[in-house]
mmCIF entry with sequence, helices, sheets and N, C-alpha, C, O atoms, coordinates in Angstrom:
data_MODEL
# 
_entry.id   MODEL 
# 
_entity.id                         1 
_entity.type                       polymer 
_entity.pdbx_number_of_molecules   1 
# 
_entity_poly.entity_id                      1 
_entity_poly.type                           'polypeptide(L)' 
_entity_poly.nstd_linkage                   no 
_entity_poly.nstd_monomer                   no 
_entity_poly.pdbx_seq_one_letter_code       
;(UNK)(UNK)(UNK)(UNK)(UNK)(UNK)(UNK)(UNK)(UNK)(UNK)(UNK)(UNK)(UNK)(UNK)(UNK)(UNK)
(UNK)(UNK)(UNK)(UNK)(UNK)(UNK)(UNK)(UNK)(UNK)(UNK)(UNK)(UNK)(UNK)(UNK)(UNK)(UNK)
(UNK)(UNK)(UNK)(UNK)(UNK)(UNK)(UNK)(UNK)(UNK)(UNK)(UNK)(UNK)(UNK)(UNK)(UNK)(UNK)
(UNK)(UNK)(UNK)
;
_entity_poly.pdbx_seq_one_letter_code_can   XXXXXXXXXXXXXXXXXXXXXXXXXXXXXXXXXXXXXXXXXXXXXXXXXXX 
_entity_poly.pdbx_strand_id                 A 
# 
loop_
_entity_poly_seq.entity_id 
_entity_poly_seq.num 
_entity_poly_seq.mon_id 
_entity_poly_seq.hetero 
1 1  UNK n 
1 2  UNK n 
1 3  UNK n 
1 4  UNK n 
1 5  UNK n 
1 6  UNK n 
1 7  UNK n 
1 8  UNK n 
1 9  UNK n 
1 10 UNK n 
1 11 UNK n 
1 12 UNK n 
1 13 UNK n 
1 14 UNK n 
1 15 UNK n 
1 16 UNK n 
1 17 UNK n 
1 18 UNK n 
1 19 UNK n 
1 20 UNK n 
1 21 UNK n 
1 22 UNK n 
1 23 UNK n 
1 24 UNK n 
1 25 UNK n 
1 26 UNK n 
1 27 UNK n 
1 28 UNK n 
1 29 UNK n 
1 30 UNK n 
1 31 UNK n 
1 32 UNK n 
1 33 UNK n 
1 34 UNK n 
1 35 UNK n 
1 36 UNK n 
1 37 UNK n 
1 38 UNK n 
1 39 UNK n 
1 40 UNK n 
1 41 UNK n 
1 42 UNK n 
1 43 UNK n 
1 44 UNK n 
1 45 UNK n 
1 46 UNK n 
1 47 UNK n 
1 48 UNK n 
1 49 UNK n 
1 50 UNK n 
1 51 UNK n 
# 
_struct_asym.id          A 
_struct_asym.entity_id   1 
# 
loop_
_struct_conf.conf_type_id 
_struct_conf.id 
_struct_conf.pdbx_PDB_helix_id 
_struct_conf.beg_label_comp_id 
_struct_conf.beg_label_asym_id 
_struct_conf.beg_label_seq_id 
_struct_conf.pdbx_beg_PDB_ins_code 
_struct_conf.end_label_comp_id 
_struct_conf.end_label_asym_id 
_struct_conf.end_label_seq_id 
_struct_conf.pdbx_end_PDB_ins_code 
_struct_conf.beg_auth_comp_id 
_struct_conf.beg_auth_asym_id 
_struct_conf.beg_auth_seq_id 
_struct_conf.end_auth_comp_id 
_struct_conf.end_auth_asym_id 
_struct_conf.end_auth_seq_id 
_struct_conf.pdbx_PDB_helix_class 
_struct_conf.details 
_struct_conf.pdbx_PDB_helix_length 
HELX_P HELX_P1 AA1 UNK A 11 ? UNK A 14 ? UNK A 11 UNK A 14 1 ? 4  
HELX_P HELX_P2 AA2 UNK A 18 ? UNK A 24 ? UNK A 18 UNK A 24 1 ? 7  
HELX_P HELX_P3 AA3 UNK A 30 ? UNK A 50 ? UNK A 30 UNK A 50 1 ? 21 
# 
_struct_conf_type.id          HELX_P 
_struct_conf_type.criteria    ? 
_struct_conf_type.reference   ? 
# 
loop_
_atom_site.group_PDB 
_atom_site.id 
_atom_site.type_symbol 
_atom_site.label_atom_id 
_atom_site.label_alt_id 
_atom_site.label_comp_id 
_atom_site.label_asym_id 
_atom_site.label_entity_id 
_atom_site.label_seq_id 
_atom_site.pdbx_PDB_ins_code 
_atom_site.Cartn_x 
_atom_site.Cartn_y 
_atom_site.Cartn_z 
_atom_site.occupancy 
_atom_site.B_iso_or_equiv 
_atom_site.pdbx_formal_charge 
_atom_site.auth_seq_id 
_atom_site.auth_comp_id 
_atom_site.auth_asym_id 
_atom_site.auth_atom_id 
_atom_site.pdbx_PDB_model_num 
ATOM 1   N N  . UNK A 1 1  ? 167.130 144.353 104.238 1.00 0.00 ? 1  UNK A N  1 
ATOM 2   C CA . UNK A 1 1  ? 166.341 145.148 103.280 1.00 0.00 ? 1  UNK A CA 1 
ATOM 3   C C  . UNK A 1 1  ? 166.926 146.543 103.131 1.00 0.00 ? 1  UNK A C  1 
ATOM 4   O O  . UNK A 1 1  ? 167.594 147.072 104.019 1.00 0.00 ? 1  UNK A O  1 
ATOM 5   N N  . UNK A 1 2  ? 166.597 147.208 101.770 1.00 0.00 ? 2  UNK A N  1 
ATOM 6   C CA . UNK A 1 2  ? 167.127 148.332 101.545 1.00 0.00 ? 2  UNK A CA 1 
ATOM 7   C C  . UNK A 1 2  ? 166.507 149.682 101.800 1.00 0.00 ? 2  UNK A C  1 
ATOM 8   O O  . UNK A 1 2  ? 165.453 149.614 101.168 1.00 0.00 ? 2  UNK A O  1 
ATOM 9   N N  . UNK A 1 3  ? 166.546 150.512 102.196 1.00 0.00 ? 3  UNK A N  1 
ATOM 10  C CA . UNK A 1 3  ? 165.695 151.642 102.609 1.00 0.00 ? 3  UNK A CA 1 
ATOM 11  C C  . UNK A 1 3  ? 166.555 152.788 101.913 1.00 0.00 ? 3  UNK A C  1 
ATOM 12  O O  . UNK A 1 3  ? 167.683 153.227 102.133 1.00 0.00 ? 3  UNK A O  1 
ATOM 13  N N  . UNK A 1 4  ? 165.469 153.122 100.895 1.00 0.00 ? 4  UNK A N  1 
ATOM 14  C CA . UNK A 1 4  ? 166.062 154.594 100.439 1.00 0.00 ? 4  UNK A CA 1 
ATOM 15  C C  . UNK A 1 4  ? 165.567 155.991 101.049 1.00 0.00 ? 4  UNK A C  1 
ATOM 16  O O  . UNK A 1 4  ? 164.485 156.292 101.554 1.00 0.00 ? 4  UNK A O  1 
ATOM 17  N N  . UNK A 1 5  ? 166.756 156.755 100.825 1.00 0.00 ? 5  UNK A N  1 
ATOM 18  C CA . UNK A 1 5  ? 166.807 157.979 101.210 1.00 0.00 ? 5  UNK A CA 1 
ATOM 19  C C  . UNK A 1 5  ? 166.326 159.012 100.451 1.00 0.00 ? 5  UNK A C  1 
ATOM 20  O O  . UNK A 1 5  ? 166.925 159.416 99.454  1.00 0.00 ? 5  UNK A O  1 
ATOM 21  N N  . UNK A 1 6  ? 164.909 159.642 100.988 1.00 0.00 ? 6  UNK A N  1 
ATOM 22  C CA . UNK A 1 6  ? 163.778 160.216 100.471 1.00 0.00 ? 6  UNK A CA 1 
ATOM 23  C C  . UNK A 1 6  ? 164.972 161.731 99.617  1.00 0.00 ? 6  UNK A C  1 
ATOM 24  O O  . UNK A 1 6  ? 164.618 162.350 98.613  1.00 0.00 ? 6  UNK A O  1 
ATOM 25  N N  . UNK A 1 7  ? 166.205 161.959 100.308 1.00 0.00 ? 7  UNK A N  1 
ATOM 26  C CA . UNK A 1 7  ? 167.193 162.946 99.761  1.00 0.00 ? 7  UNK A CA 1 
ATOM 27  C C  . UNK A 1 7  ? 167.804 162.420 98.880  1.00 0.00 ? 7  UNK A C  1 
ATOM 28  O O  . UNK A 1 7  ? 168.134 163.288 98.073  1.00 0.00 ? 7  UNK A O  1 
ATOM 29  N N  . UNK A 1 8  ? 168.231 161.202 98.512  1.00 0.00 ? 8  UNK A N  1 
ATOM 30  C CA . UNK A 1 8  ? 168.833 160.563 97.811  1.00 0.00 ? 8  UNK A CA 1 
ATOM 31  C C  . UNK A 1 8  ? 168.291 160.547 96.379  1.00 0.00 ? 8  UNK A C  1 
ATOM 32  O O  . UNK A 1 8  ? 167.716 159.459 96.380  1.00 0.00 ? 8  UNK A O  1 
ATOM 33  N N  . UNK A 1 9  ? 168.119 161.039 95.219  1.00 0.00 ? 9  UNK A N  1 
ATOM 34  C CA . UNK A 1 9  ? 167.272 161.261 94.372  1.00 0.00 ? 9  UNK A CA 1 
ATOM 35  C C  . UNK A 1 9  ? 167.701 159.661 93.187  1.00 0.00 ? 9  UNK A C  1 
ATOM 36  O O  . UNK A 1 9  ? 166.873 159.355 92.329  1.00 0.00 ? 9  UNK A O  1 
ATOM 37  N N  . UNK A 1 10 ? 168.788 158.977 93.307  1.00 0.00 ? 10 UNK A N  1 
ATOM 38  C CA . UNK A 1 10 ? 168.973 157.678 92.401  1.00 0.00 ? 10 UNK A CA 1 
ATOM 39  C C  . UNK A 1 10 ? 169.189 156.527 93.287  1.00 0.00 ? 10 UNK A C  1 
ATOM 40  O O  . UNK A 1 10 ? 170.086 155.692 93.162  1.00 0.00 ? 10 UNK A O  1 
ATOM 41  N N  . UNK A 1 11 ? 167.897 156.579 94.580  1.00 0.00 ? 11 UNK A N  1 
ATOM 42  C CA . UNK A 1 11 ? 167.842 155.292 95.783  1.00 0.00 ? 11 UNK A CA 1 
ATOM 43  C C  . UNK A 1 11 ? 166.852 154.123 94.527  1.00 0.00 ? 11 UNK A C  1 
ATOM 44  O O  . UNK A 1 11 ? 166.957 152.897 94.545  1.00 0.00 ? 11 UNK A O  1 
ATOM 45  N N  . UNK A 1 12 ? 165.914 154.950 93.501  1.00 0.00 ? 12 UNK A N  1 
ATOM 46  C CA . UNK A 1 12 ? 164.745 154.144 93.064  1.00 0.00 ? 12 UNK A CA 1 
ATOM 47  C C  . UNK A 1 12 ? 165.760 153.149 91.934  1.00 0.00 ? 12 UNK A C  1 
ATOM 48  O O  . UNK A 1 12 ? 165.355 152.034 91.605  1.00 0.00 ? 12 UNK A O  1 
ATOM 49  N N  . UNK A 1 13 ? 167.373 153.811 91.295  1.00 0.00 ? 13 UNK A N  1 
ATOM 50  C CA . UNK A 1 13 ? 167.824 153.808 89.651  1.00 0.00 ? 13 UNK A CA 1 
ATOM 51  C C  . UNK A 1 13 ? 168.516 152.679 90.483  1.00 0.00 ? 13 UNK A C  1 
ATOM 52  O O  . UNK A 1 13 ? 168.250 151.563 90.037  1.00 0.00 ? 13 UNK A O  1 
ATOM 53  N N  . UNK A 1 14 ? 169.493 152.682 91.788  1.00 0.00 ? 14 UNK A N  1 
ATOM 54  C CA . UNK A 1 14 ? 170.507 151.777 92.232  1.00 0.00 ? 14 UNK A CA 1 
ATOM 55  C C  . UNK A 1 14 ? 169.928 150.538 93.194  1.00 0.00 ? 14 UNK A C  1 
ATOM 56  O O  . UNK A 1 14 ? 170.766 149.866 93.795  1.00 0.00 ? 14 UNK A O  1 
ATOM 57  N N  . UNK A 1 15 ? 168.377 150.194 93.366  1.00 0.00 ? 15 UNK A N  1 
ATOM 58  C CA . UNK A 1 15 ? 168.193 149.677 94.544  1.00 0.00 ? 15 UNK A CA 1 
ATOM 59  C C  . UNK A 1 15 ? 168.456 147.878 94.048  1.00 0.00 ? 15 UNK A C  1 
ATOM 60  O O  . UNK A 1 15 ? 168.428 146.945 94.850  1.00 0.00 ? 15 UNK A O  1 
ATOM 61  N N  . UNK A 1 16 ? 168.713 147.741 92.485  1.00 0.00 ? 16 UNK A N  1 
ATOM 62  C CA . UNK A 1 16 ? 168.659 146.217 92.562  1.00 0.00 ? 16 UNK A CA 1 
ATOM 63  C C  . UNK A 1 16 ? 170.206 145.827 92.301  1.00 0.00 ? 16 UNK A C  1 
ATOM 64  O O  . UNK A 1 16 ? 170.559 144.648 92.293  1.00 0.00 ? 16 UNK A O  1 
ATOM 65  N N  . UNK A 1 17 ? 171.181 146.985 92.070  1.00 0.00 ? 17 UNK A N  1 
ATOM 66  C CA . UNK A 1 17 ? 173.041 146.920 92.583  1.00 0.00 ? 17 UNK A CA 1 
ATOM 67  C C  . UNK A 1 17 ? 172.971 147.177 94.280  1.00 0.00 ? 17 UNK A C  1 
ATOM 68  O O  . UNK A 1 17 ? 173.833 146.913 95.118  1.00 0.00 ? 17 UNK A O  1 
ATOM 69  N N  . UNK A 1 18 ? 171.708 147.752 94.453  1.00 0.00 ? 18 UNK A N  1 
ATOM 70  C CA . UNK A 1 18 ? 172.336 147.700 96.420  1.00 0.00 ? 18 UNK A CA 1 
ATOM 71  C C  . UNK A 1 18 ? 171.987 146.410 96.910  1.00 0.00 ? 18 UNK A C  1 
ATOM 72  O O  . UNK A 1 18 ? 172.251 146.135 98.080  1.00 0.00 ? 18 UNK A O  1 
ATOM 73  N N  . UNK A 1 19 ? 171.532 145.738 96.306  1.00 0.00 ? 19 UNK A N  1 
ATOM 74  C CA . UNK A 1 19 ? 170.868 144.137 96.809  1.00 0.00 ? 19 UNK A CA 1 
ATOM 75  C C  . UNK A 1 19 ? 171.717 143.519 96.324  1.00 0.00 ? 19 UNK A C  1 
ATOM 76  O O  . UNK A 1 19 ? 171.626 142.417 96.866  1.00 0.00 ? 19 UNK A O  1 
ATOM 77  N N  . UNK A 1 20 ? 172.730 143.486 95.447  1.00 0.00 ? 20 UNK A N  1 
ATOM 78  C CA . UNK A 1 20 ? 174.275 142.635 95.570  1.00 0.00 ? 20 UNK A CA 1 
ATOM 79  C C  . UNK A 1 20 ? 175.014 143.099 96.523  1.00 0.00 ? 20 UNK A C  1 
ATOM 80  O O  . UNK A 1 20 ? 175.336 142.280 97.383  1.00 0.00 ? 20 UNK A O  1 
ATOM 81  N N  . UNK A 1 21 ? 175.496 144.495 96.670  1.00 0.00 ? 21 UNK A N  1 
ATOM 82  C CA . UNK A 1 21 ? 175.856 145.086 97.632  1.00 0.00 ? 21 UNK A CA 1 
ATOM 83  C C  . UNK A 1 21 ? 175.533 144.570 99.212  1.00 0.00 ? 21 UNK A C  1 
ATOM 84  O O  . UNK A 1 21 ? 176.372 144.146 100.006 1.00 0.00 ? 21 UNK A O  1 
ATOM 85  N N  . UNK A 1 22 ? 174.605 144.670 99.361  1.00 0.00 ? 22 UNK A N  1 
ATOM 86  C CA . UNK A 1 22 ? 174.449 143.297 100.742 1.00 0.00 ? 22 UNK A CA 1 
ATOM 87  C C  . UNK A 1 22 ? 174.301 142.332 100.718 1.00 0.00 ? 22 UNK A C  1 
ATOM 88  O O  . UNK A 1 22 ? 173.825 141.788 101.715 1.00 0.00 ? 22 UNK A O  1 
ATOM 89  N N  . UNK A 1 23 ? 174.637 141.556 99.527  1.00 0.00 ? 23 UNK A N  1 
ATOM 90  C CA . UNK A 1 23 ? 175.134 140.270 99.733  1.00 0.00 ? 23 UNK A CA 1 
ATOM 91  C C  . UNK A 1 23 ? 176.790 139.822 100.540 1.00 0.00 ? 23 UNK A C  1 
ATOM 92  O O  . UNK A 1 23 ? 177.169 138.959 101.332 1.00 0.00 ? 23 UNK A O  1 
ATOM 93  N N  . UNK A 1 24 ? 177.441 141.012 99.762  1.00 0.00 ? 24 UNK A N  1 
ATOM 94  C CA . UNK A 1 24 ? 178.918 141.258 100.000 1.00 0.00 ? 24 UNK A CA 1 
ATOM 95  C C  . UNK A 1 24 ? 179.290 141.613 101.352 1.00 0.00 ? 24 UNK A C  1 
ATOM 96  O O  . UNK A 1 24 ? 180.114 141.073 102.091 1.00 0.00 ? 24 UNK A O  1 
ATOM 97  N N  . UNK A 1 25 ? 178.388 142.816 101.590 1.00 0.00 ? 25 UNK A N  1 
ATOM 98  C CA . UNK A 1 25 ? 178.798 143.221 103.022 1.00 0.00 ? 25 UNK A CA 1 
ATOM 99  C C  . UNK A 1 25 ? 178.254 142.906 103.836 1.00 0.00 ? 25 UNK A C  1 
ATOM 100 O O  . UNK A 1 25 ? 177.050 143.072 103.638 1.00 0.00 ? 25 UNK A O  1 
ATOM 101 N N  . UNK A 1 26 ? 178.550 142.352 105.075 1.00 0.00 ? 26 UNK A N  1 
ATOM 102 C CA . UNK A 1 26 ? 177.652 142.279 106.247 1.00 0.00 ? 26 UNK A CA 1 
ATOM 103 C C  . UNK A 1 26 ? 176.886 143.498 106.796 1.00 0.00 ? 26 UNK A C  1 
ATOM 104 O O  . UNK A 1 26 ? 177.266 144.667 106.733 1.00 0.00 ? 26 UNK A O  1 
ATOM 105 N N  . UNK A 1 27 ? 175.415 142.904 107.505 1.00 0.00 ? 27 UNK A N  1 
ATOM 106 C CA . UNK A 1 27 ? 174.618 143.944 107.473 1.00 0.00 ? 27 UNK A CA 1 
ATOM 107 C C  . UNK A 1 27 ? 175.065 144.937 108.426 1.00 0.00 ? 27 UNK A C  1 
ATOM 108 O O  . UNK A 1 27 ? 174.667 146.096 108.311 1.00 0.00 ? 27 UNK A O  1 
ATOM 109 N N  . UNK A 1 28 ? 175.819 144.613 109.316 1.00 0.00 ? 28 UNK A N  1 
ATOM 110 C CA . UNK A 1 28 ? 176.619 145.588 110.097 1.00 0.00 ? 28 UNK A CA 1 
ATOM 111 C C  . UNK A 1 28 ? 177.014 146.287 109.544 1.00 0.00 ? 28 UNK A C  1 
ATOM 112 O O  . UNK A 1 28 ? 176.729 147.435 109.885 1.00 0.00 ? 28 UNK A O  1 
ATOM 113 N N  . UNK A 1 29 ? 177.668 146.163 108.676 1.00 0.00 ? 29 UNK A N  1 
ATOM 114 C CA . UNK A 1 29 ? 178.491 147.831 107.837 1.00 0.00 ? 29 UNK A CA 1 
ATOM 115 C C  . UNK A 1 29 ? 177.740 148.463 106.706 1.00 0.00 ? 29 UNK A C  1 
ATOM 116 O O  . UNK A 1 29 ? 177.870 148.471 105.482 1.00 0.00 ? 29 UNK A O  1 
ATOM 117 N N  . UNK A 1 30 ? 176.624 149.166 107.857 1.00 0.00 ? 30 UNK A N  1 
ATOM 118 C CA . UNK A 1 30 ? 176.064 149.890 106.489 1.00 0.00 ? 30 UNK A CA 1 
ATOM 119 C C  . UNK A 1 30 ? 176.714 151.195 105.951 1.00 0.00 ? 30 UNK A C  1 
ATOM 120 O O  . UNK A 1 30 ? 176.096 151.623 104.976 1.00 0.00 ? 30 UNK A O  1 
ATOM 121 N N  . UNK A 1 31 ? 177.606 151.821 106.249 1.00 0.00 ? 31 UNK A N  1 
ATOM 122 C CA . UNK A 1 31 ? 177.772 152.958 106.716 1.00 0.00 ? 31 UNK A CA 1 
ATOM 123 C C  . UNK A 1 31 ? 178.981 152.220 105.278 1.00 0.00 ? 31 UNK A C  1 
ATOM 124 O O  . UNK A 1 31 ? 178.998 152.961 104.295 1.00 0.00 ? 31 UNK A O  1 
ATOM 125 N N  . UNK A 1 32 ? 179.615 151.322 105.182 1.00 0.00 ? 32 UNK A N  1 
ATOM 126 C CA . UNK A 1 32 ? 180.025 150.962 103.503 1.00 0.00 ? 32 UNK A CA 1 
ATOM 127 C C  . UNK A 1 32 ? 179.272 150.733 102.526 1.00 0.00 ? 32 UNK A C  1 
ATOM 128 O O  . UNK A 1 32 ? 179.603 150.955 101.361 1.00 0.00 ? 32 UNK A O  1 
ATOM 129 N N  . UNK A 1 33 ? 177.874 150.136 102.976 1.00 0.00 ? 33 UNK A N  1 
ATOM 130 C CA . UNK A 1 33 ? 176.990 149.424 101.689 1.00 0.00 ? 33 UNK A CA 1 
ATOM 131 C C  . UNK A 1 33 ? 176.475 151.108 101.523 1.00 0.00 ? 33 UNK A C  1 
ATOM 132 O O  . UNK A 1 33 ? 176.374 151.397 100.331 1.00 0.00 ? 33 UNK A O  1 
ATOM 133 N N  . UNK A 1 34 ? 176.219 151.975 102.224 1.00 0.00 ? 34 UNK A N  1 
ATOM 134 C CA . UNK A 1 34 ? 175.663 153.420 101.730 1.00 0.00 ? 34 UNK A CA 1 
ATOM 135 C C  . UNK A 1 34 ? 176.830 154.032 100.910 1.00 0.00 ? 34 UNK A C  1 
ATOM 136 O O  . UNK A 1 34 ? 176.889 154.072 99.681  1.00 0.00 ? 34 UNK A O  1 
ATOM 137 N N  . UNK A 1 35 ? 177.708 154.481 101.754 1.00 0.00 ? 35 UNK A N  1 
ATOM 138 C CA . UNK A 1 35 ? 179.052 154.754 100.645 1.00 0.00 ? 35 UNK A CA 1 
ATOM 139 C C  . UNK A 1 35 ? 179.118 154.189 99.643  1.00 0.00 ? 35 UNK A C  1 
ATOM 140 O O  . UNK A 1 35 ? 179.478 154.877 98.687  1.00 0.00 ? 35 UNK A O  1 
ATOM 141 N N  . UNK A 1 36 ? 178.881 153.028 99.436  1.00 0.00 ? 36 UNK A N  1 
ATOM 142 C CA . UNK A 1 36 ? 178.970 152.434 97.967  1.00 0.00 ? 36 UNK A CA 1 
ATOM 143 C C  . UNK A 1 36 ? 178.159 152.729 96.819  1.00 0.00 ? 36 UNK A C  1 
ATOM 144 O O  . UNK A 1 36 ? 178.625 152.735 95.680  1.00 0.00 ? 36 UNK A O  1 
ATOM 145 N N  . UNK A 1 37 ? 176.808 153.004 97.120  1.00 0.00 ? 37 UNK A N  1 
ATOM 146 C CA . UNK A 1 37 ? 175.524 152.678 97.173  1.00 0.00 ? 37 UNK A CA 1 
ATOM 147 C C  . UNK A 1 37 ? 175.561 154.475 96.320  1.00 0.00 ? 37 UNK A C  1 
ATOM 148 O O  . UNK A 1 37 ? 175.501 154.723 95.116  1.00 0.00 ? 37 UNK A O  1 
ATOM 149 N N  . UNK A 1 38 ? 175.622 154.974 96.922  1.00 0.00 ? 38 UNK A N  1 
ATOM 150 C CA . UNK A 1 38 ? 176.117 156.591 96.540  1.00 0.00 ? 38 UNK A CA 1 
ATOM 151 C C  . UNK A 1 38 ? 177.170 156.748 95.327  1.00 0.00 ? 38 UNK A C  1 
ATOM 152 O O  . UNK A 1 38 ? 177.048 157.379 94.277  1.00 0.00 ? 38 UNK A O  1 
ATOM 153 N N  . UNK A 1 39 ? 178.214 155.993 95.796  1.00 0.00 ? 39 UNK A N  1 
ATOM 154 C CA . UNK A 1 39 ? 179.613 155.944 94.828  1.00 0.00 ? 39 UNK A CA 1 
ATOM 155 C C  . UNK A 1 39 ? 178.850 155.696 93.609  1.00 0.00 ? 39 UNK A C  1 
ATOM 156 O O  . UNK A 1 39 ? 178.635 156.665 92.881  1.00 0.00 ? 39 UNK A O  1 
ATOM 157 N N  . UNK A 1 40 ? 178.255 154.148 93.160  1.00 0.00 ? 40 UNK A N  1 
ATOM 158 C CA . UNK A 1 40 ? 177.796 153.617 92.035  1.00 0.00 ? 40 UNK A CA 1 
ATOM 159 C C  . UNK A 1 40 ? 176.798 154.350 91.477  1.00 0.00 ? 40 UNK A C  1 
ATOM 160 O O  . UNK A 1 40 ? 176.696 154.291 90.251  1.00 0.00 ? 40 UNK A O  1 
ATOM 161 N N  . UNK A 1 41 ? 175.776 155.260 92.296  1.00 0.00 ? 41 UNK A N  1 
ATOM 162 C CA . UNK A 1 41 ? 175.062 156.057 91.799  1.00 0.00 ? 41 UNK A CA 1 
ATOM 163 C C  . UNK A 1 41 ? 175.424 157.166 91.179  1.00 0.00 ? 41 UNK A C  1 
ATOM 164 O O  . UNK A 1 41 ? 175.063 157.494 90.049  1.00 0.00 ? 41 UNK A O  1 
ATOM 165 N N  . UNK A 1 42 ? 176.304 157.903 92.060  1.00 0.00 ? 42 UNK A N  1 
ATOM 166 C CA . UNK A 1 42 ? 177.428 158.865 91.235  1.00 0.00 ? 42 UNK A CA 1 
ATOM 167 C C  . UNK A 1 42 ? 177.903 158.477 90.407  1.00 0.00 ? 42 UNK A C  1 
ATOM 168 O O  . UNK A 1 42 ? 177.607 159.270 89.513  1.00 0.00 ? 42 UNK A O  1 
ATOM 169 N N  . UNK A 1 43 ? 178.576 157.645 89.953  1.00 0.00 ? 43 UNK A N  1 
ATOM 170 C CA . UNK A 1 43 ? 179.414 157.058 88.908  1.00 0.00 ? 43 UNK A CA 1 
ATOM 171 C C  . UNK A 1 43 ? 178.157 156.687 87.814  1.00 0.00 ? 43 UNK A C  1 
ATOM 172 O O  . UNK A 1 43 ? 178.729 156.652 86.725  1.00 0.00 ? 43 UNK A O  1 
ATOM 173 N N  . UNK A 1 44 ? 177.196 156.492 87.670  1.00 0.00 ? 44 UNK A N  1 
ATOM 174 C CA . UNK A 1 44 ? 176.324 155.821 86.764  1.00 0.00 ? 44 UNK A CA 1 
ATOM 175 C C  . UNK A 1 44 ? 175.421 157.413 86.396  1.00 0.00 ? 44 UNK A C  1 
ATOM 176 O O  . UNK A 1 44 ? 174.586 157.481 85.494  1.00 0.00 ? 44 UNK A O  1 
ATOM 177 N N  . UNK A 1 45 ? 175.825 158.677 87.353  1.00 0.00 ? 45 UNK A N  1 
ATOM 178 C CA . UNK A 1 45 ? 174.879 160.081 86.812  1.00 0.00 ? 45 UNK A CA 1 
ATOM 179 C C  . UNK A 1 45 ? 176.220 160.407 85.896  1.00 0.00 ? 45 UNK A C  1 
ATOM 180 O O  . UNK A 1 45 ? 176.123 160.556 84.678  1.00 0.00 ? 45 UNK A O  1 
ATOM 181 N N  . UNK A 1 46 ? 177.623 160.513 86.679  1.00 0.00 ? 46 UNK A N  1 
ATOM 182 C CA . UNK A 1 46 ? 178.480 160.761 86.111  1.00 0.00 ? 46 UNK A CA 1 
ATOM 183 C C  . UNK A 1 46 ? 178.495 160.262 84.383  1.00 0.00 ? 46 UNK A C  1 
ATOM 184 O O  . UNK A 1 46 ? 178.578 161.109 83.494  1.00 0.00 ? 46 UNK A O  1 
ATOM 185 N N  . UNK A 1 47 ? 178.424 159.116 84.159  1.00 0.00 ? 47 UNK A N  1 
ATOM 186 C CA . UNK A 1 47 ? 178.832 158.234 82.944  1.00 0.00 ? 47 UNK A CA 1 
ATOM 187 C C  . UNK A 1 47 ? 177.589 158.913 82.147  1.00 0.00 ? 47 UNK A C  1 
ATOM 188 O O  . UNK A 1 47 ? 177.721 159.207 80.959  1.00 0.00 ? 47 UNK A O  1 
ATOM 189 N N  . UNK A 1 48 ? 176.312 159.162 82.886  1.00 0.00 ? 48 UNK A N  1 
ATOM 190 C CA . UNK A 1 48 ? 175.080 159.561 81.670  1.00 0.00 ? 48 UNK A CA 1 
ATOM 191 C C  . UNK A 1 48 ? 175.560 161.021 81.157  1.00 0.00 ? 48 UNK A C  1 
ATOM 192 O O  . UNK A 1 48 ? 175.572 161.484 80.016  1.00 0.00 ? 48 UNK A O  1 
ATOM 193 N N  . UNK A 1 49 ? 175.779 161.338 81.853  1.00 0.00 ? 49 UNK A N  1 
ATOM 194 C CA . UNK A 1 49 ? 176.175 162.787 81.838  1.00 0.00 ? 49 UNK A CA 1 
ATOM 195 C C  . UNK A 1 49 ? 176.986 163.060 80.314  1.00 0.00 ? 49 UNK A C  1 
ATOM 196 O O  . UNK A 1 49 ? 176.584 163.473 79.226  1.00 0.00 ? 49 UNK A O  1 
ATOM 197 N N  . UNK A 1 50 ? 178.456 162.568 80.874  1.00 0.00 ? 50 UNK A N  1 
ATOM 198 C CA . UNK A 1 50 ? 179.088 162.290 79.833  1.00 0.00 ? 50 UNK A CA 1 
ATOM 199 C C  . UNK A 1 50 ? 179.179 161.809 78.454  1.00 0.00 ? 50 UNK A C  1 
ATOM 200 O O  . UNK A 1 50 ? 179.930 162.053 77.510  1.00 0.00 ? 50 UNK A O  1 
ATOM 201 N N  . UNK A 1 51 ? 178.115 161.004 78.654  1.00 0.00 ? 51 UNK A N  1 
ATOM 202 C CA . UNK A 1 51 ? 178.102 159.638 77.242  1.00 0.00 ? 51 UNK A CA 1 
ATOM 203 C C  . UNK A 1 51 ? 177.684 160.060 76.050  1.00 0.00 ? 51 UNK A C  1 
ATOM 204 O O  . UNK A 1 51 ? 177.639 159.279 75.099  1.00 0.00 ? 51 UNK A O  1 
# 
């Protein structure tokens, strides 16, 4: 399960790409599924930003 980070302000916009996201990674490496998890969120404020 996914637990967002009350600091994290796009845990509510990315939580149903972080649930593919642990499909992929084992639950051991969260410390990638967060990095990622961040990345795609950045990248998806980034792109609004821009567009």
């Amino acid at each position: 399960t996914y637990c967002p980070t009350p600091s994290h302000p796009f845990s509510g916009a990315g939580e149903e790409r972080d649930e593919r996201v642990e499909v992929i990674f084992s639950p051991s490496s969260m410390v990638l599924k967060l990095a990622g998890s961040i990345l795609s969120d950045l990248g998806r404020f980034l792109g609004n930003c821009f567009r």
